[in-house]
N, C-alpha and C positions, 0 to 999 in steps of 0.2 A: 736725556739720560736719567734713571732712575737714579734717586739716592742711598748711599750705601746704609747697610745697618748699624747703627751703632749703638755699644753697649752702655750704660748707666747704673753704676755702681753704688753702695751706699754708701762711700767717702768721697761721692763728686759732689759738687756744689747743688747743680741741679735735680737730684734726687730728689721727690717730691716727699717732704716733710710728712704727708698724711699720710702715709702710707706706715711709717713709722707710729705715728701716732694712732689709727686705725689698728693696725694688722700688730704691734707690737713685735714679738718673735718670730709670728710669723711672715713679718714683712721678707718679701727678694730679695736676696742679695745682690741680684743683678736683674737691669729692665733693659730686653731687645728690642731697640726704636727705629722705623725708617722713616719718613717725612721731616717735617718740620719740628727740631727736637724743642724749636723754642714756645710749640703750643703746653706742651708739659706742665701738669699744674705745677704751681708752687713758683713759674719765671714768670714776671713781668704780662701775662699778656689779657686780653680782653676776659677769659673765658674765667677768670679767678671769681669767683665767689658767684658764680651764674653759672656752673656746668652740669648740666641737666644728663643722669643717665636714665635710659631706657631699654622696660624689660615688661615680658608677655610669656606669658603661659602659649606655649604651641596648639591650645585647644583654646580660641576665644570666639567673645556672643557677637553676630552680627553687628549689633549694637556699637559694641564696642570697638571691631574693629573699623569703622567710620568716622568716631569720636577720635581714631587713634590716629589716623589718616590726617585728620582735619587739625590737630594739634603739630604732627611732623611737619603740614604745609605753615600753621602760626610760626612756629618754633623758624621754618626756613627762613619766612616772609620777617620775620623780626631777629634774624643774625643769631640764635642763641645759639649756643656752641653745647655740642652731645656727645656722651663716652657711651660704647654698650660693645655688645660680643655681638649684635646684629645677627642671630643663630635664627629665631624662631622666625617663621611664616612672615607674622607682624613686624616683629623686628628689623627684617630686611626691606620689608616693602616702607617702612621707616628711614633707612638708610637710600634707599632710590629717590623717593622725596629733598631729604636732606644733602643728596650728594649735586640737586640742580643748583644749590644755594653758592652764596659764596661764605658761611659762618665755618668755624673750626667744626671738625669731626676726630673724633679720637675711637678707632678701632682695635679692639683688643678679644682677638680668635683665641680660644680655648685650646691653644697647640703655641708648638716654635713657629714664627716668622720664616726662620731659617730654612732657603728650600720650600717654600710656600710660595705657590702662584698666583699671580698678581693681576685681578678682572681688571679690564679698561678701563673703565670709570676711574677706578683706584687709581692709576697710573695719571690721570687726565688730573683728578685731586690734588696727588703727590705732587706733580707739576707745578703746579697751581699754588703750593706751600699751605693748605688748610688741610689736609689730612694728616693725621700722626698714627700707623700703625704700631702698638706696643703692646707688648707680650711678657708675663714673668717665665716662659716656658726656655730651658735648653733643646737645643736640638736633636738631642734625643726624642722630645715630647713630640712625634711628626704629626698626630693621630689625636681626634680630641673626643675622650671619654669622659663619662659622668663625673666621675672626680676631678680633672681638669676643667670642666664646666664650672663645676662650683667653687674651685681654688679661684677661675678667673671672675666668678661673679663678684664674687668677694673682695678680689683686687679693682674690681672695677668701682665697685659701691665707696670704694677707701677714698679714689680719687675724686667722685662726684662733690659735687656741691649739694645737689638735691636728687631724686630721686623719683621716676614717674615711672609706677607698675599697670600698666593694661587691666591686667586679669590676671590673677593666679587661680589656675584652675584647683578644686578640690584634692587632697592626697597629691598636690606636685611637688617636686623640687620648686619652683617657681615661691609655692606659699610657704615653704620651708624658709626658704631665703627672706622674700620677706618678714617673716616672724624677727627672722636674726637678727635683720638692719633694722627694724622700728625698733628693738628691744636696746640698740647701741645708740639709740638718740638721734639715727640721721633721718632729718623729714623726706618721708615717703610720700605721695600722692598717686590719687587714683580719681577715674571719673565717678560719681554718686550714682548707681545703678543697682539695683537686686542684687547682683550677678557679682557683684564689691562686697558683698555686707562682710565676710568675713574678714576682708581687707582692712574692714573699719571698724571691726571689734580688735582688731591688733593693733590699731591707733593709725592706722593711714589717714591724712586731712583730704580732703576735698579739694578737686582741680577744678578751679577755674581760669578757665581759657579767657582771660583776658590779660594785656601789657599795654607798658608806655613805653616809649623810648626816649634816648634823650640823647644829647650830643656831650661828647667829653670834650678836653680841649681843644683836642685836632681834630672836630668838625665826623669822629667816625661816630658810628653809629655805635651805640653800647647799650644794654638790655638794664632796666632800671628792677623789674621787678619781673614775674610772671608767676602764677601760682594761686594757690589757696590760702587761706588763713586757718 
């Protein structure tokens, strides 16, 4: 049995404090959640201070999307727990990687939940208690356009811990976005490519694909580091 949707207000306990803190006035007043409401930053769980989101330009280099490939299989292969809208090309074929895994996933579609139907996978996920679908959107919102795109990137970015951009292609929303978030102080990365340089005159660091892992006290498996300097 699927789990129900439930809402998360800004006078519950577990409203995630960054969002607040990120988005200011603009924060939700309410956040529609189905899965496991307890992967939710800001509770108790692995993904706190390691939640890596992920975003790509819908027009990316060959190159990169390989690089990109081969990091969502790190990212599986090492439990790291990821937030994104999973919209573009990349993105998704990111989220088919990460959904063999058994690590948190946090899905968050540029529309209401509400009335939104549910691939298999999702459901297999849901089951499973590592996927958290969550949305700032009412149910009105059925439909997801430019402006809800960027309302939810925005919301997504608040939540992350760190932040890993593919490619933003030239004049996209994509490099708009990034501009926004280096300029708010939360580390961006990107892979070191021609095809980045603009990424890295806006202060994007360098993604290096390498981790360690290490065991916490109940023997699970927990992500120590992963990233650039």
């Amino acid at each position: 049995m699927l789990p129900p949707i439930q809402r998360v207000t800004q006078i519950d306990t577990n409203y995630p404090k960054k969002l607040k803190d990120s988005l200011k006035t603009e924060a939700p007043e309410t956040i529609w959640a189905r899965g496991n409401i307890d992967l939710l930053p800001g509770t108790d769980t692995a993904s706190n201070g390691n939640l890596w989101a992920l975003f790509c330009s819908k027009k990316c280099p060959g190159e990169l999307i390989l690089k990109t490939h081969d990091l969502a299989q790190r990212f599986k292969e090492r439990e790291v727990p990821t937030i994104g809208g999973y919209h573009s090309p990349i993105e998704q074929e990111c989220l088919r990687v990460l959904l063999r895994g058994v690590q948190p996933i946090l899905l968050c579609p540029a529309r209401s939940i509400e009335n939104m139907r549910l691939k298999s996978v999702w459901k297999d996920a849901l089951a499973k208690e590592r996927l958290l679908i969550l949305s700032p959107f009412e149910s009105r919102y059925n439909r997801q356009t430019v402006a809800l795109a960027n309302r939810r990137n925005a919301f997504v970015a608040a939540l992350a811990d760190k932040i890993y951009i593919a490619h933003a292609a030239e004049n996209s929303k994509t490099l708009e976005f990034a501009e926004k978030v280096i300029a708010s102080g939360k580390p961006v990365f990107t892979f070191e490519t021609p095809a980045n340089e603009t990424l890295f005159q806006l202060g994007a660091q360098r993604m290096e694909p390498s981790a360690y892992v290490q065991k916490n006290k109940n023997s699970a498996t927990a992500i120590a580091q992963f990233g650039g300097t």
